[in-house]
C-alpha positions in Angstrom: -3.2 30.3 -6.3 -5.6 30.1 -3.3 -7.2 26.8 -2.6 -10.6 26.0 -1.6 -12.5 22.9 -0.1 -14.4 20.8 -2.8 -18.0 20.5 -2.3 -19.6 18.0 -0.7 -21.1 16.4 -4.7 -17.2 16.1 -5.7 -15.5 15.0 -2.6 -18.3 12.3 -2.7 -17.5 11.4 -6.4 -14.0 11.1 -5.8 -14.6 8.9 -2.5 -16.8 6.5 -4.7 -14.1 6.2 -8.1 -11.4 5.4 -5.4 -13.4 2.7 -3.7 -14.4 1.2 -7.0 -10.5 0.8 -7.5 -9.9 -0.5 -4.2 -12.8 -3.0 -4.8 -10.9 -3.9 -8.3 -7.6 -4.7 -6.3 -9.8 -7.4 -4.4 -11.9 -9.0 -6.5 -11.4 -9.1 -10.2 -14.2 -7.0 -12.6 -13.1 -7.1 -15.8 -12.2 -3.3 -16.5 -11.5 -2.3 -13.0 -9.5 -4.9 -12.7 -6.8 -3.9 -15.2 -7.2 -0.6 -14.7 -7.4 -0.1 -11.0 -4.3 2.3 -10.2 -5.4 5.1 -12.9 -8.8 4.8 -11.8 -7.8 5.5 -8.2 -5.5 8.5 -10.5 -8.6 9.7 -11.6 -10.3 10.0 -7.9 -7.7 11.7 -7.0 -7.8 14.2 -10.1 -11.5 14.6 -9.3 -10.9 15.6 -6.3 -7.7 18.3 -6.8 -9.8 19.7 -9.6 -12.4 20.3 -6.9 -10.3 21.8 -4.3 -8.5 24.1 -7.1 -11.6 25.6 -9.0 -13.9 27.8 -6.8 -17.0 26.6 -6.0 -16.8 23.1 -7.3 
């Protein structure tokens, strides 16, 4: 399994859904709120997907 860098588009997609979760952790939005750690899970799934696939 080779790995490869994740393109610019995903890394910043990831970046953004993991500062929304931060944000949720310090100030309270109703979804993000509750949710926060698997949203910051999701970032980071976003951005493994993106460094496994090849030319993501």
């Amino acid at each position: 399994m080779t790995l490869n860098a994740p393109s610019q588009v995903v890394f910043i997609i990831a970046v953004i859904i993991a500062i929304i979760a931060v944000i949720g952790v310090l100030v309270t939005i109703p979804f993000v709120s509750a949710y926060a750690f698997w949203i910051l899970v999701l970032a980071f799934i976003v951005l493994a997907g993106g460094v496994l696939m090849k030319g993501a």
